[in-house]
N, C-alpha and C positions, 0 to 999 in steps of 0.2 A: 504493500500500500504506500509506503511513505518514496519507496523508486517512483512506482506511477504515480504519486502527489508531486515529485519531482521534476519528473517531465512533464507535467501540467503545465507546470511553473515555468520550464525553461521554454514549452512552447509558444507559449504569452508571451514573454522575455523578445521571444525572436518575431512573434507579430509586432510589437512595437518597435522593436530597429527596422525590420523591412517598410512598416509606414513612414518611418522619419524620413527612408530612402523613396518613397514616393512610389512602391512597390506594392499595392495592393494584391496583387494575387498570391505572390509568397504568405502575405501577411494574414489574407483572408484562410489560405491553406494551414497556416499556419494554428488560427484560432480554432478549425474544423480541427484539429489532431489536439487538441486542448479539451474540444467539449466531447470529444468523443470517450477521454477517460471519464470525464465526469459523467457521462451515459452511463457506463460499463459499473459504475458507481465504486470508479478505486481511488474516488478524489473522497475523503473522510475528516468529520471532523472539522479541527480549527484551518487545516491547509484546505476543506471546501469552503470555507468562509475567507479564505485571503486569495482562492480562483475562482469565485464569486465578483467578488469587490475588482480582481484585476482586468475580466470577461466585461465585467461594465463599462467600466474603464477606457479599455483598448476599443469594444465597440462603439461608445460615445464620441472616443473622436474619427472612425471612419465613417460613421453616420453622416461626417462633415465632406464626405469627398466626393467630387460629379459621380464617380462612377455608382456609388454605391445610392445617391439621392435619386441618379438617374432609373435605378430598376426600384428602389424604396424609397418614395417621398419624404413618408414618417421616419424613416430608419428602423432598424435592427434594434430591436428593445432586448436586454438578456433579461427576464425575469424568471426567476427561481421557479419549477415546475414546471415549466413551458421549453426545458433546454432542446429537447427534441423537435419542437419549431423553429427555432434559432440557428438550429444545426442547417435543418431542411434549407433554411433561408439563406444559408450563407455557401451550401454546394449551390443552391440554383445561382449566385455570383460568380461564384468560382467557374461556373462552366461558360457564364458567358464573358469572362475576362476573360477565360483560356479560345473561346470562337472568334473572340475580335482581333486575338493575334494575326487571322486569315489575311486582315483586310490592313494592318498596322505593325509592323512586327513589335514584339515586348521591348524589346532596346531601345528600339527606335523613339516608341510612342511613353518611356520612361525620360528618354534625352530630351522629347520635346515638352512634356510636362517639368519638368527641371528647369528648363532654360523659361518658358510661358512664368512658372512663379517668378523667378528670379527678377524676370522684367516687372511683374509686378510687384513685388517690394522694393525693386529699383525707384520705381514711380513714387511708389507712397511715399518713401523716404524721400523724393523731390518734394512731393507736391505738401508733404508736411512741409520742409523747407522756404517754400514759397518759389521756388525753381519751375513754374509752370512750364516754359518752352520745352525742358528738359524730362518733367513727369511727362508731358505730350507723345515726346518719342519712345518711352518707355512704354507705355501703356499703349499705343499701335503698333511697338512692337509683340505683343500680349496680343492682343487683336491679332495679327497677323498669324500667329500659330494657334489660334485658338479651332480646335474640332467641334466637341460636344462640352465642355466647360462653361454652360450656358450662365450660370449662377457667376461668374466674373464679370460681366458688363453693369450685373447690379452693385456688384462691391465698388467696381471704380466710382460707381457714380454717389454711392453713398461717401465715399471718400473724399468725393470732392465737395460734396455739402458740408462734411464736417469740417473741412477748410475752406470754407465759406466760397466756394466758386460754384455757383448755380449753371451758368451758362456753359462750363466746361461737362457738368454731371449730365445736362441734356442730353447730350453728342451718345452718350453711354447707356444714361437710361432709355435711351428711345431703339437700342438697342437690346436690352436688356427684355424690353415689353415685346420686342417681336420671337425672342430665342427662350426667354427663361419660362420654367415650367410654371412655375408661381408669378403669374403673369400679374394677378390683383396688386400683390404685396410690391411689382418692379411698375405699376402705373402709379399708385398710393405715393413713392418716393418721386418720380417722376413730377405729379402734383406738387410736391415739397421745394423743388427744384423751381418749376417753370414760376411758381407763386413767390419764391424770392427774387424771381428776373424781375416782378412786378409786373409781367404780361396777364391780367387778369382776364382779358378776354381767350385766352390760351388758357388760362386755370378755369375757368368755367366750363369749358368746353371737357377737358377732362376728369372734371368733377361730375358731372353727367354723364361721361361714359364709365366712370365708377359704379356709381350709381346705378345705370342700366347694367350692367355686368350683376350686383346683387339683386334685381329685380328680378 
């Protein structure tokens, strides 16, 4: 018991370095050979309460990544008594990370998601700075590799409201309303955006199709 409480532990351990590495499918493989001791029920006691807490853990933050929002809006909940849905949920990712390699190879499509962040913390760190011209090319350059990363065009744009540039978040959010799957919550900010430009006849107009959207 306390070997396989072990390799619980270590297989966690390694889902979370393969996420750091931007590495979803080792990492999701990773978590499936984790819950599947705890199926087998060789995870006991205080070590099923510290691969409990660390099963939460690791899946809260891939809950946060395209790939995983794109097949699970809500995310990947690990709740106690339910591991066998969890499991179920996490082969049916694994097998389609492993189908899109057809169309993308895995190296490939890890270099271009590395270099896509990178540009965009290049940006934020500009456009915290006050560096617009500079967050500008950083952030098209983010654009330019972006595939299915649709949840990116809302972050930029919320980025640039929190650095008070309305007219810049436009450009982004007007993007964001035509890709992102949570299309309400990328107009709602949009509204936020166009209503600081002070174009109220452009905030009304959007306000209404708010509105019509919950009707």
């Amino acid at each position: 018991m306390k070997d396989d409480s072990k390799a619980a532990k270590e297989h966690i351990a390694r889902a979370k370095a393969y996420f750091q590495r931007h590495d979803v499918l080792r990492a999701t493989a990773s978590i499936i050979a984790s819950l599947r001791l705890v199926l087998a029920g060789k995870v006991t006691g205080i070590d099923r309460i510290t691969v409990d807490s660390a099963l939460k853990e690791v899946l809260h933050n891939m809950n946060r990544v395209t790939e995983v929002k794109k097949m699970f809006p809500r995310g990947i909940m690990y709740i106690k008594g339910h591991e066998k849905l969890v499991h179920d949920s996490l082969v049916k990712l694994f097998l389609a990370l492993k189908k899109a390699q057809e169309s993308e190879s895995y190296s490939e499509q890890l270099k271009r998601k590395l270099t896509l962040d990178k540009a965009l913390n290049r940006g934020r760190r500009y456009l915290s700075g006050g560096n617009l011209q500079d967050a500008t090319e950083a952030f098209e350059e983010a654009k330019s590799l972006y595939v299915d990363e649709h949840s990116m065009f809302r972050m930029i744009g919320e980025w640039c409201l929190a650095c008070k540039q309305p007219k810049m978040a436009i450009k982004y959010l007007k993007k964001a309303v035509a890709v992102d799957p949570d299309t309400r919550k990328a107009k709602r900010i949009l509204l936020d955006a166009v209503t600081a430009t002070g174009d109220k006849v452009g905030a009304a107009k959007l306000k209404a199709q708010l509105q019509g959207d919950y009707s």
